[in-house]
C-alpha positions, 0 to 999 in steps of 0.5 A: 751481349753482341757478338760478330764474327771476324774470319780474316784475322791471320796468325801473323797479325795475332802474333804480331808483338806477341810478349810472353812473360817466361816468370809467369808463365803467361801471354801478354800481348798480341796484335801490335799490342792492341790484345790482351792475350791473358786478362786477369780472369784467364787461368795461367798457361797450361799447354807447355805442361807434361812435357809440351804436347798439346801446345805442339798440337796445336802447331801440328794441326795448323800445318795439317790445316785442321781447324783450331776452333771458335777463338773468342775476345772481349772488345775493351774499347774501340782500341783494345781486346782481350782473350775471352777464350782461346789464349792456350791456342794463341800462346802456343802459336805466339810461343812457336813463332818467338822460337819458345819451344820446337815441334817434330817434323815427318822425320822425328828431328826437331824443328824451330820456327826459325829454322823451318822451310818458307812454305811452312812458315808462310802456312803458319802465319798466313792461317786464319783464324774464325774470331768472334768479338764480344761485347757487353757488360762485365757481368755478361762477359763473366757468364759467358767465359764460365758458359764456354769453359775450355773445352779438353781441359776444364776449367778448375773451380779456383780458375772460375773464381779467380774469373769471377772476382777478377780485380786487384786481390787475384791479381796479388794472389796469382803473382804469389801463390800462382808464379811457377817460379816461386822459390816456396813451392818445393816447401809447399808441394810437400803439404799441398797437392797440385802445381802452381798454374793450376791454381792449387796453392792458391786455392789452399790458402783461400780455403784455410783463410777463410775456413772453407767460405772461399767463394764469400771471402774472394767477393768480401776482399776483390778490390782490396790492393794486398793480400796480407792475411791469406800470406800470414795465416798461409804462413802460420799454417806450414810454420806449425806444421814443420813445428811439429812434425820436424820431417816430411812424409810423403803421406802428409801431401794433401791432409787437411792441414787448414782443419788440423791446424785450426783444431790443435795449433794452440797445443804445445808438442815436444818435436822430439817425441812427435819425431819418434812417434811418427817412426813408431807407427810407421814400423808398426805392421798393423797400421794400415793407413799411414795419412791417418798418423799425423792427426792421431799424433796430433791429439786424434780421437780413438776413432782415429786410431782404428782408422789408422790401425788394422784390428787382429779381427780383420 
């Protein structure tokens, strides 16, 4: 892989047709179109999470003329790069300069691009930037985005995946399991851990699809142009679990409700009875552990029970 080094490409010219898709979540293009800020392989947006601090950092250390660190892209073609590392900082400065968010001045008010002094928006725009462009093989590439991670906020293990198997079916998976506004997520939060630019739900469905193989079942269907059975069986999972347990507890986000669903899908349950069930052991003062309930119900073994319940011995 080759790799050269460009000091002179300013934020101006970075945000230079900058398009940020508010419904993904995600930066587009810069560069007058010829960067793509977010190729597949790029995790989702994250700096504008937990109330936009570190996108509002990065503002600052701009202003406070604190260096932003190495910014790598892939040169595509002759006519075409792509954020290999960097697009956090660059769609923070892209979002800033479209007015998308405001950042405190020395008096705590908040301040819009467009509203602050020229000589605070000349600093901004005029800042340049130490890029390096790569290129080589997609194989190369690929080693070296898992190689430099982000650095302060790790890439998760789905995020590398989806970089891994970059192609049509992430793609899918990411407009439907990895879209903030989605209307399910409410629905799913209440089974799953995690947020949506994270890549958590997404992973989940990967996981219970193919029992855990997720690595083997991405590499078997990269280029397929759908992603109708992760859906269904996705679907099939949190249908049997509102099925059956017709309210949600809070202790039931985060079971493993893949396993569960693959071990006792096919046995009938009466609704009513799992209902009064569930309210039973949790007046219950012995029961200790209320996640381990849910399983129990579900046709657990004795051991189960002594997870959940807390002998008169102890």
């Amino acid at each position: 892989m080759e790799t050269t080094l460009k000091t002179k490409i300013t934020v101006k010219e970075i945000c230079d047709g900058f398009v940020y898709n508010d419904l993904e979540g995600k930066g587009l293009f810069g560069l007058s179109g010829k960067l793509t800020i977010q190729p597949e392989y790029q995790r989702n947006y994250i700096y504008a999470d937990g109330g936009g601090k570190m996108e509002a950092d990065v503002i600052e250390s701009v202003l406070k003329g604190y260096p932003l660190g190495l910014i790598y892209f892939n040169k595509v073609s002759e006519n075409n790069l792509e954020v290999l590392d960097g697009q956090q900082r660059i769609t923070s400065l892209g979002r800033f300069v479209t007015d998308k968010f405001a950042v405190k001045d020395e008096d705590g008010n908040e301040q819009y691009f467009s509203g602050m002094a020229k000589d605070k928006k000349e600093k901004i725009l005029e800042t340049e930037l130490l890029i390096y462009e790569c290129e080589g093989l997609e194989s190369e590439i690929k080693k070296w985005f898992e190689t430099i991670n982000i650095k302060g906020v790790p890439l998760k293990p789905q995020e590398l995946l989806n970089a891994i198997y970059s192609g049509p079916f992430v793609t899918l998976g990411k407009e439907e399991f990895s879209n903030s506004q989605n209307a399910n997520i409410q629905k799913w939060s209440a089974y799953i851990k995690g947020s949506a630019n994270r890549q958590d739900f997404w992973e989940r469905a990967l996981d219970w699809v193919s029992k855990g193989e997720i690595d083997k079942y991405m590499s078997a269907h990269r280029n397929e142009i759908n992603i109708k059975e992760v859906k269904t069986y996705f679907n099939s999972v949190l249908d049997w679990i509102e099925s059956v347990f017709t309210e949600a507890q809070n202790e039931m986000c985060g079971l493993e409700w893949g396993r569960l669903y693959e071990a006792y899908h096919t046995k009938p349950y009466n609704p009513a009875k799992v209902s009064a069930e569930v309210q039973k052991l949790y007046g219950d003062f012995f029961v200790k552990e209320k996640k381990g309930i849910f399983e129990f119900i579900l046709g657990g073994s004795k051991e189960t029970k002594l997870l959940i319940v807390l002998s008169n011995f102890y």
